[in-house]
NUFIKE-790760 format. One record per residue (C-alpha): residue number from 1; y negated, x negated, z; residue in three letters. Coordinates in steps of 0.05 Angstrom, whole numbers, padded with zeros to 5 digits, always signed. Each point is the difference from the previous one (the first is absolute). Example, Ala and Ser with C-alpha at 12.3 -4.5 7.8 and 13.67 -1.06 7.14 Angstrom:
<recs>
<n: 1; y: +00090; x: -00246; z: +00156; res: ALA>
<n: 2; y: -00069; x: -00027; z: -00013; res: SER>
</recs>
This chain:
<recs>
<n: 1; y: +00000; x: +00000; z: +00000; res: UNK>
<n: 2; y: -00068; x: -00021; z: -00013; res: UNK>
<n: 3; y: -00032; x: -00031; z: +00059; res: UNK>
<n: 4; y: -00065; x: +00045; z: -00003; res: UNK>
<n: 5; y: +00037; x: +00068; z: -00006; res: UNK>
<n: 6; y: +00048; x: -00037; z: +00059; res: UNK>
<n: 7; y: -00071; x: -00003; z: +00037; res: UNK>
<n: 8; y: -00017; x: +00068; z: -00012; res: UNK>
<n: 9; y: +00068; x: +00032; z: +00015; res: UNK>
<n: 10; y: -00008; x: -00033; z: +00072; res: UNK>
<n: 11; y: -00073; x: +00010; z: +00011; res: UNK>
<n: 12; y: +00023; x: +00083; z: -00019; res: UNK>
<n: 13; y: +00044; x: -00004; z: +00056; res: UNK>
<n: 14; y: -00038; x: -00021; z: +00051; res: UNK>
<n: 15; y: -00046; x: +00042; z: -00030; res: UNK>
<n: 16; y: +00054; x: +00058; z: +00015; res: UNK>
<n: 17; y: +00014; x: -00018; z: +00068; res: UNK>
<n: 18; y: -00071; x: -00009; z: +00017; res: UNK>
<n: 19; y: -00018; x: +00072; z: -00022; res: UNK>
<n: 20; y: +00059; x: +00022; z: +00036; res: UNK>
<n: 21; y: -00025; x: -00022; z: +00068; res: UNK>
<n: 22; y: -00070; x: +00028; z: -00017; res: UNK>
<n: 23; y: +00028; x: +00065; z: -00021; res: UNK>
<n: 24; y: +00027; x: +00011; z: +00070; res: UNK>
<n: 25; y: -00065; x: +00002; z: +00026; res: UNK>
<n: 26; y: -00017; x: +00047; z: -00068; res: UNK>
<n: 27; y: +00060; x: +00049; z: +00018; res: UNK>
<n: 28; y: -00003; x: -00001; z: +00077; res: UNK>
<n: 29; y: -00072; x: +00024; z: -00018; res: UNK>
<n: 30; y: +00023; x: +00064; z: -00043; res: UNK>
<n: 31; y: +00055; x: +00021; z: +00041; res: UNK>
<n: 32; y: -00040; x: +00019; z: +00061; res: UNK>
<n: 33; y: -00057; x: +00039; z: -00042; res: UNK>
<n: 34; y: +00058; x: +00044; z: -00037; res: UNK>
<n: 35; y: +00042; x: +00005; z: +00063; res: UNK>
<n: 36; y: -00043; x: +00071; z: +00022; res: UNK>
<n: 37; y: +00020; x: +00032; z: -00063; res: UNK>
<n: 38; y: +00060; x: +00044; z: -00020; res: UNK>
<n: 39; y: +00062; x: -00042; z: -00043; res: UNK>
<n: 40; y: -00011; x: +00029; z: -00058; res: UNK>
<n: 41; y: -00081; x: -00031; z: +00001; res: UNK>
<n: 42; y: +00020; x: -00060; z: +00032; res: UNK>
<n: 43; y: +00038; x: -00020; z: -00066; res: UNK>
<n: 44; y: -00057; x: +00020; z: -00048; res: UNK>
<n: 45; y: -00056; x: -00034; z: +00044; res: UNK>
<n: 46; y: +00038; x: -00063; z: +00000; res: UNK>
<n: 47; y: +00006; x: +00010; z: -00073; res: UNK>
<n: 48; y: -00068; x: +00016; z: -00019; res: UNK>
<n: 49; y: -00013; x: -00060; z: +00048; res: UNK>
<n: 50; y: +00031; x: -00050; z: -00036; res: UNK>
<n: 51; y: -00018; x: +00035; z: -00067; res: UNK>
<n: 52; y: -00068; x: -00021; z: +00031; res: UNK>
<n: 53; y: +00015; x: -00072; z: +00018; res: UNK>
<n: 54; y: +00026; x: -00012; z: -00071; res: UNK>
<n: 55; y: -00066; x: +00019; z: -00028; res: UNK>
<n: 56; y: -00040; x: -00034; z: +00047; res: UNK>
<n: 57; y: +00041; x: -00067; z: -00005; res: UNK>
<n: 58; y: +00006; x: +00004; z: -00068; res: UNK>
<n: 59; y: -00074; x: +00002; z: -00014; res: UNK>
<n: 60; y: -00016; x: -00044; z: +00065; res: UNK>
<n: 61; y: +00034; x: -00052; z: -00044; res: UNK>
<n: 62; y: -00044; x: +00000; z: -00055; res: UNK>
<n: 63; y: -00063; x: -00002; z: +00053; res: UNK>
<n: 64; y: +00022; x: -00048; z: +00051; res: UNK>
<n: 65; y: -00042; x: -00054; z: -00025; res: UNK>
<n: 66; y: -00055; x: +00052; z: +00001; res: UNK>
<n: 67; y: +00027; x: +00032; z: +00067; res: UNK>
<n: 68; y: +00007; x: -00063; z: +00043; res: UNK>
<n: 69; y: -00072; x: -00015; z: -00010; res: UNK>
<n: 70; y: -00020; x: +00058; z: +00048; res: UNK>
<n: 71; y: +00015; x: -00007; z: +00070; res: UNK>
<n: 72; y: -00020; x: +00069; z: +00015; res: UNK>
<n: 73; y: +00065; x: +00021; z: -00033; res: UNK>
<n: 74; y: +00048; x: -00030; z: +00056; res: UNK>
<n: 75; y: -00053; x: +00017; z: +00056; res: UNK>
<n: 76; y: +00001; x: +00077; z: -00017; res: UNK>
<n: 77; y: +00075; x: -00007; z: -00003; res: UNK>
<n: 78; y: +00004; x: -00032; z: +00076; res: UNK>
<n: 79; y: -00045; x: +00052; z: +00034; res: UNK>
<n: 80; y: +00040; x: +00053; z: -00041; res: UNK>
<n: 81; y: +00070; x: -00028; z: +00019; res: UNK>
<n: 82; y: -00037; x: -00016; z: +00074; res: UNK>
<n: 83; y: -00024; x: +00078; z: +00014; res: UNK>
<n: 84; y: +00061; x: +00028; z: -00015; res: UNK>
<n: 85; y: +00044; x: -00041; z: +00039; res: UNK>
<n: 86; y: -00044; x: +00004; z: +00064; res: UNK>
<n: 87; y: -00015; x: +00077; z: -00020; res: UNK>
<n: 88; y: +00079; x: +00008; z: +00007; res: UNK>
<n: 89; y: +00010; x: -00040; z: +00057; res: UNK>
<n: 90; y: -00051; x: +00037; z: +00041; res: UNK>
<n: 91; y: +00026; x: +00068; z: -00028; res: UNK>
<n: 92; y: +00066; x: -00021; z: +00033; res: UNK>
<n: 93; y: -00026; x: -00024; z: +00064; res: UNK>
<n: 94; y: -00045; x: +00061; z: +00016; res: UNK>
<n: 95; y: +00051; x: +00047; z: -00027; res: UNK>
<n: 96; y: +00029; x: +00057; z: +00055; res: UNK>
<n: 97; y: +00063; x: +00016; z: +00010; res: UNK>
<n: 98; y: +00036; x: +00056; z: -00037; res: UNK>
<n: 99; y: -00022; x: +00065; z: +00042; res: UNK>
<n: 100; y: -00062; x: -00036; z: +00035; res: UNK>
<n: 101; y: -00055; x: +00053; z: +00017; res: UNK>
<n: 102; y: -00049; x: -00045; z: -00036; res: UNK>
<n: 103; y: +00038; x: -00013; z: -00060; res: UNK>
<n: 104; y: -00036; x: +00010; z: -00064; res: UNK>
<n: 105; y: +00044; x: +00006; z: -00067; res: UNK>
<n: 106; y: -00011; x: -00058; z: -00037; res: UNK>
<n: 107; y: -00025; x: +00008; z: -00065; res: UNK>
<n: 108; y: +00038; x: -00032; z: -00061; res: UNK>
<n: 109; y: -00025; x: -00021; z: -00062; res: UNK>
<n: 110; y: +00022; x: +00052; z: -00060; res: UNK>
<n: 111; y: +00047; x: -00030; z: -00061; res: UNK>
<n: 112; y: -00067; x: -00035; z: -00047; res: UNK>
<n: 113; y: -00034; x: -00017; z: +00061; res: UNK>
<n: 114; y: +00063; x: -00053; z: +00025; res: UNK>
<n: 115; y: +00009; x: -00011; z: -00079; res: UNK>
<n: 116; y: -00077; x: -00017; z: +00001; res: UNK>
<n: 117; y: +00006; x: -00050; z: +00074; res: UNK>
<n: 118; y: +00071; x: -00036; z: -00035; res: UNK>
<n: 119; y: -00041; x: -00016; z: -00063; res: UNK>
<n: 120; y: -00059; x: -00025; z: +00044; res: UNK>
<n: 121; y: +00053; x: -00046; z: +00042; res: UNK>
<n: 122; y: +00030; x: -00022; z: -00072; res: UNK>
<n: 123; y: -00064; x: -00020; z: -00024; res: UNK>
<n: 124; y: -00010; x: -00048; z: +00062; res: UNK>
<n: 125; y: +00068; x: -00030; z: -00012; res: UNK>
<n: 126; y: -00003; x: -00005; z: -00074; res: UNK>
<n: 127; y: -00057; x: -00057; z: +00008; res: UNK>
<n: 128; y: +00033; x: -00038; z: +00058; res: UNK>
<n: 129; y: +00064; x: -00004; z: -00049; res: UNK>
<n: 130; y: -00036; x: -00019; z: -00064; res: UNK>
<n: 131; y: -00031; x: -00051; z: +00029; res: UNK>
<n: 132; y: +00058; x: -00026; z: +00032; res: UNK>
<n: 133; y: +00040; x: +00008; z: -00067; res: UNK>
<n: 134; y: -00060; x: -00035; z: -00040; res: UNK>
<n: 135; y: +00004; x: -00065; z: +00048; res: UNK>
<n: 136; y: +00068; x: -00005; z: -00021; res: UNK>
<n: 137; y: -00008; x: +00006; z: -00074; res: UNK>
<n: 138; y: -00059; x: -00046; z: -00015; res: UNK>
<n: 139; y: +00050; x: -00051; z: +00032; res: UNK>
<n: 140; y: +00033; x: +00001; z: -00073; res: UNK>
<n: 141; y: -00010; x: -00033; z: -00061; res: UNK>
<n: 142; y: -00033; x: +00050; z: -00051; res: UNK>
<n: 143; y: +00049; x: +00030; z: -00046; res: UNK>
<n: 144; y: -00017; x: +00029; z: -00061; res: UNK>
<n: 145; y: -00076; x: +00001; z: -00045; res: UNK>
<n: 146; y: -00016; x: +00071; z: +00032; res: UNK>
<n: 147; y: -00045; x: +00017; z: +00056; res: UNK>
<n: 148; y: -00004; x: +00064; z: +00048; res: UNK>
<n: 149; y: -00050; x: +00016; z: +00056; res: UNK>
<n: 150; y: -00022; x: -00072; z: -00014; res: UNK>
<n: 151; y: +00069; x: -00023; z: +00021; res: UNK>
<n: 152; y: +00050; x: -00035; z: -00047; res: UNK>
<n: 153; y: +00048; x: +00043; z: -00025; res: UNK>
<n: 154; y: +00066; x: -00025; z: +00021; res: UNK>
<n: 155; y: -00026; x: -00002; z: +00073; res: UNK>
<n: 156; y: -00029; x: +00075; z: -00013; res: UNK>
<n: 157; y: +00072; x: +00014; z: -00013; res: UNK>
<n: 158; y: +00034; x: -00031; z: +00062; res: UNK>
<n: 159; y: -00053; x: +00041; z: +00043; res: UNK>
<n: 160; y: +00019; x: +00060; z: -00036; res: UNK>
<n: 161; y: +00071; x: +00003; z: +00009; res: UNK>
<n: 162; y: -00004; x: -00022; z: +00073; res: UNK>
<n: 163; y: -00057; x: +00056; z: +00009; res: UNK>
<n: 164; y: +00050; x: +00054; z: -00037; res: UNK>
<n: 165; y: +00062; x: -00019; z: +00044; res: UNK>
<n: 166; y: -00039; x: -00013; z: +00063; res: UNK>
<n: 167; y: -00023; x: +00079; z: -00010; res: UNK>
<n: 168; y: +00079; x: +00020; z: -00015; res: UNK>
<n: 169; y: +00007; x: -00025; z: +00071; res: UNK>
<n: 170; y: -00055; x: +00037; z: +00039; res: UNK>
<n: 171; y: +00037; x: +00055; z: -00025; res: UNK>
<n: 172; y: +00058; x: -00005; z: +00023; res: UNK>
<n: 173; y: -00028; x: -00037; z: +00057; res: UNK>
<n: 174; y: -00037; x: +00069; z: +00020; res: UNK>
<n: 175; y: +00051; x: +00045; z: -00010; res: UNK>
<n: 176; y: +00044; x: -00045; z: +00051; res: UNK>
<n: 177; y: -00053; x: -00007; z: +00054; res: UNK>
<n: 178; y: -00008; x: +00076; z: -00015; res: UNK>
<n: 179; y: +00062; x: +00011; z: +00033; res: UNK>
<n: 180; y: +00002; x: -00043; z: +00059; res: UNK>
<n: 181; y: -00072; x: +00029; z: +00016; res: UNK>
<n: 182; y: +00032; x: +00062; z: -00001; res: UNK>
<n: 183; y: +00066; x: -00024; z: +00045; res: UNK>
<n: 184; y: -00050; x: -00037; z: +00049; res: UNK>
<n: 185; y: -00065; x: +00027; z: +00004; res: UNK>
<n: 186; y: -00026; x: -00046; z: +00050; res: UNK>
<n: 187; y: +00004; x: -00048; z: -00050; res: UNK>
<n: 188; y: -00074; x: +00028; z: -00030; res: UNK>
<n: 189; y: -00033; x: -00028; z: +00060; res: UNK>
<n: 190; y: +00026; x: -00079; z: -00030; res: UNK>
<n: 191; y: -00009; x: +00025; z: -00070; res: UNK>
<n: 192; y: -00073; x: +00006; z: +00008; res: UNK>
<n: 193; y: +00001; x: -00063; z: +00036; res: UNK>
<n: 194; y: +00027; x: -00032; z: -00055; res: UNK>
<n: 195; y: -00059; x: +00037; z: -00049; res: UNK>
<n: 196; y: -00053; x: -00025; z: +00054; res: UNK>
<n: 197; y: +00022; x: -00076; z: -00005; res: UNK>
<n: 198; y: +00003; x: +00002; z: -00076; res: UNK>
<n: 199; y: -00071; x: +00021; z: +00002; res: UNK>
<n: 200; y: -00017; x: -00060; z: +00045; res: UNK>
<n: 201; y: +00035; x: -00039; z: -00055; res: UNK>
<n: 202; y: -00045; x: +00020; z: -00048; res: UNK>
<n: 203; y: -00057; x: -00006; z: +00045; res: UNK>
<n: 204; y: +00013; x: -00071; z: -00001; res: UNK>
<n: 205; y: +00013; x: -00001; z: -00078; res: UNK>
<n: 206; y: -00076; x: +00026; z: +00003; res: UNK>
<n: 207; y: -00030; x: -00049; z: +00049; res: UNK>
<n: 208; y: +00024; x: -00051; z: -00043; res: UNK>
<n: 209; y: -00028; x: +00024; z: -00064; res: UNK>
<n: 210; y: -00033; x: -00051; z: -00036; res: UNK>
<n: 211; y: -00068; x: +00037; z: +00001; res: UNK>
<n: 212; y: +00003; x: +00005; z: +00072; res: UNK>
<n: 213; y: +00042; x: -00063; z: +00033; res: UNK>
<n: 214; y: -00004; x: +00028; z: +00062; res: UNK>
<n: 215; y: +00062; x: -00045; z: +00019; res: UNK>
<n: 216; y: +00027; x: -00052; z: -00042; res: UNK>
<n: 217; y: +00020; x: +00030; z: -00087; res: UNK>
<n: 218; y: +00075; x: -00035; z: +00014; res: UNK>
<n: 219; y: +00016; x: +00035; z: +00067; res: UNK>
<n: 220; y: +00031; x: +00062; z: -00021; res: UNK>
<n: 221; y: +00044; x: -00040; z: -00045; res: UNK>
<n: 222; y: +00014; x: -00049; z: +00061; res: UNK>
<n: 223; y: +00074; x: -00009; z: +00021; res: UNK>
<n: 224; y: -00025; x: +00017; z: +00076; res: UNK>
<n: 225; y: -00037; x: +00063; z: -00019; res: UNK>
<n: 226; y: +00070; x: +00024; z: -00045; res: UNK>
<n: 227; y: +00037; x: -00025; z: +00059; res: UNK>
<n: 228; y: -00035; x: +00051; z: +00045; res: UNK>
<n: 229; y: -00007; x: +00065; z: -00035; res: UNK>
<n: 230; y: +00074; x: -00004; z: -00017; res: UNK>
<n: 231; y: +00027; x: -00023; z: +00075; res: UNK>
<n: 232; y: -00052; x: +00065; z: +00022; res: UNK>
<n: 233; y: +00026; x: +00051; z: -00054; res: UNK>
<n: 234; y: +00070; x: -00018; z: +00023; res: UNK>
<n: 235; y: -00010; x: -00002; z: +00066; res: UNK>
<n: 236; y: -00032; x: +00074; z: -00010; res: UNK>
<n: 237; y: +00056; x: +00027; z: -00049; res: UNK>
<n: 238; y: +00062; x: -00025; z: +00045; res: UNK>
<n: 239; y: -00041; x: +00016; z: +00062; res: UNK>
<n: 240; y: -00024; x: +00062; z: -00018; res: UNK>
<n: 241; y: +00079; x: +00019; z: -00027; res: UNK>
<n: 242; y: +00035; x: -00018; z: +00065; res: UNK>
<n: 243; y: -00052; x: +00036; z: +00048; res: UNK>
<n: 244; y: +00009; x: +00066; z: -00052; res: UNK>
<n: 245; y: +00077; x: -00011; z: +00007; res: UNK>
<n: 246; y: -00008; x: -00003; z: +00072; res: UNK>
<n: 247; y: -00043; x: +00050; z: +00010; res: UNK>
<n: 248; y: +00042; x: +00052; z: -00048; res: UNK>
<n: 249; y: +00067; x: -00015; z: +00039; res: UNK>
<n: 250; y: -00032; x: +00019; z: +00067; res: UNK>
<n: 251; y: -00024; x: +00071; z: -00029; res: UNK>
<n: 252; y: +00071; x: +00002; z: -00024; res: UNK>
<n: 253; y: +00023; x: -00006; z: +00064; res: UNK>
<n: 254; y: -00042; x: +00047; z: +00040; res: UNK>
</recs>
């Protein structure tokens, strides 16, 4: 095999992997805003979701060197991912118990409405994992005389098969943590955690946007800085698991 297309075959599957990690965040994200509504819309949100994402990506990569130029972008996607994490949170910890004399029946958002809220959450995500995808693919030699989105076209081609599959994923991804949302609902509670400390993640992508430099352009790309927000999201997930485990086989029990 030729030793470019041997590059490109390996940079596309760490290219995979990598949006396979980020759509975990993407899915996690989804599957508590459709978890309110009946089976039947749950399916057809998470589709019209993703039918979302795929348009969003798809054109984000034909922008993204016009896109990555405006820190405002990633800001407005932090306080959005922020508010409704902490939102949430506090929800949960002032709600009453079932039968509570003060208990007020919490209003959900109709079908479009959580439609319109996963579409907002995808277009936060979408620019945290095109710019991941195009720090991979400028890493490779230019293939071919074309150009797209001022980006050569053989790397414009890597980033849009990872993009494509990475969306296949949330997906599925959803649809699973769907399920065990359902099974343990205490789970929300780390869910939104999880949404919360991707936010701070791109809070720090925006600090350390070139027009600000509010802390140094290379940290967010820093081995420490990875290090952490992956040790935290897993301590959160597996955490966050167990104590909803725990915590159903207890009721169980009663």
């Amino acid at each position: 095999m030729d030793p470019i297309l041997l590059e490109y075959a390996w940079v596309l599957l760490v290219l995979i992997v990598l949006e396979g990690l980020l759509a975990t965040d993407n899915a996690v994200v989804m599957a508590v805003m459709v978890k309110h509504l009946p089976k039947l819309q749950q399916k057809r949100a998470l589709f019209y979701g993703l039918l979302g994402a795929f348009v969003f990506r798809f054109t984000a990569l034909f922008m993204i060197t016009f896109l990555v130029k405006f820190w405002e972008i990633q800001a407005i996607g932090a306080i959005y991912l922020l508010f409704i994490s902490g939102k949430n949170i506090y929800d949960k910890i002032t709600h009453k118990p079932e039968g509570h004399p003060n208990q007020k029946p919490k209003k959900q958002s109709g079908f479009w409405m959580t439609v319109l809220k996963v579409e907002l959450a995808d277009i936060a995500f979408a620019l945290d994992s095109m710019l991941a995808a195009v720090a991979l693919a400028v890493t490779l030699p230019e293939l071919g005389n074309f150009h797209v989105g001022g980006i050569n076209g053989g790397q414009f081609t890597v980033m849009l098969l990872g993009g494509m599959i990475g969306l296949v994923m949330i997906r599925f991804a959803a649809k699973q943590f769907v399920v065990m949302l359902e099974k343990y609902p205490t789970l929300e509670t780390a869910a939104f955690l999880i949404v919360g400390w991707v936010g701070v993640k791109l809070v720090v992508l925006t600090l350390a946007h070139p027009e600000l430099l509010i802390i140094p352009e290379a940290f967010p790309h820093s081995t420490l800085w990875k290090m952490t927000f992956w040790v935290v999201l897993l301590i959160l997930a597996v955490g966050g698991y167990l104590l909803a485990v725990a915590k159903t086989k207890v009721k169980a029990n009663r």
